[in-house]
N, C-alpha and C positions, 0 to 999 in steps of 0.2 A: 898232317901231324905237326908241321913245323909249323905250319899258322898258328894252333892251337898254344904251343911251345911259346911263341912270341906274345902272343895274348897274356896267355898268365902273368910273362913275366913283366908285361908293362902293366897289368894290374899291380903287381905286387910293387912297380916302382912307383903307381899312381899314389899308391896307400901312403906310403913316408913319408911324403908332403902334409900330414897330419898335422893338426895344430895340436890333436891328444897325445898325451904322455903317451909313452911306448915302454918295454920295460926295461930298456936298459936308463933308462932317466930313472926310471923307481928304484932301480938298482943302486945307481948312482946314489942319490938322494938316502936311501937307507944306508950302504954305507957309511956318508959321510955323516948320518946319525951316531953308527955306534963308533967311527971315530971318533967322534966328541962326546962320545960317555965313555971315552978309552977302556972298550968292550975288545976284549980279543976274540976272533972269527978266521974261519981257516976259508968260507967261500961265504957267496950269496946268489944265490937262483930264484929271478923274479918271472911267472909266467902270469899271461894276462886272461882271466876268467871270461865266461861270458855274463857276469853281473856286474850291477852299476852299482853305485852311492852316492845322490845327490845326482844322478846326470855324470857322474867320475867314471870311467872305469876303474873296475878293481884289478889288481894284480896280487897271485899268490906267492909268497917270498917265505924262498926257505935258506935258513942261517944258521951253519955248522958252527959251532962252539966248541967243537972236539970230542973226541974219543968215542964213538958218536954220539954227539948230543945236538938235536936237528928243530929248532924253534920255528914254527910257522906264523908269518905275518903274512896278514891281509894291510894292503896299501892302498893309496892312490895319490896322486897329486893336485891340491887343489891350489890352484893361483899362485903354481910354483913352490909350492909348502908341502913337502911330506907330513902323511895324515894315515895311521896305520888304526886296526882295529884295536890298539892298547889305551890309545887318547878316545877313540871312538865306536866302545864297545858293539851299536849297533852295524859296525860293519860288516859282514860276512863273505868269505871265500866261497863258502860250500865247498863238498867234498872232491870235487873234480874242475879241471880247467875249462 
């Protein structure tokens, strides 16, 4: 059991050595979007889908606006550039992560 235990979690540390975006850089990166459209947001919750775009992964990003008001972006990162499905309508999340 504790081999098993060890296992996992040096997979999970092998993974973050990715050169692919992860979602708190999506995070990041969207944020610092609607900062510079001085957008007021109360949170942002980016999770990463199992589809692609272009070879990208996608990430599902949900953005409270308040009272509830809950906007879904489909993201990714390409070449360091956030790229959501608003600039690129054939993006897609689908309905589940």
């Amino acid at each position: 059991m504790r081999r098993v235990a060890l296992l996992a979690a040096l997979a999970l540390v092998a993974g973050c050595g990715s050169s692919q975006a992860g979602s708190a850089d999506v995070k990041k990166a969207l944020e610092a979007r609607l900062h510079g459209k001085s957008l007021s947001f109360e949170w942002v919750y980016c999770l990463r889908t199992t589809r692609s775009f272009e070879d990208h992964p996608i990430f599902r990003c949900n953005v409270n606006f308040g009272e509830p008001h809950i906007i879904r972006y489909c993201a990714t990162l390409e070449v360091g550039e956030l790229v959501t499905n608003h600039e690129r309508p054939a993006m897609r999340c689908g309905r589940s992560a």
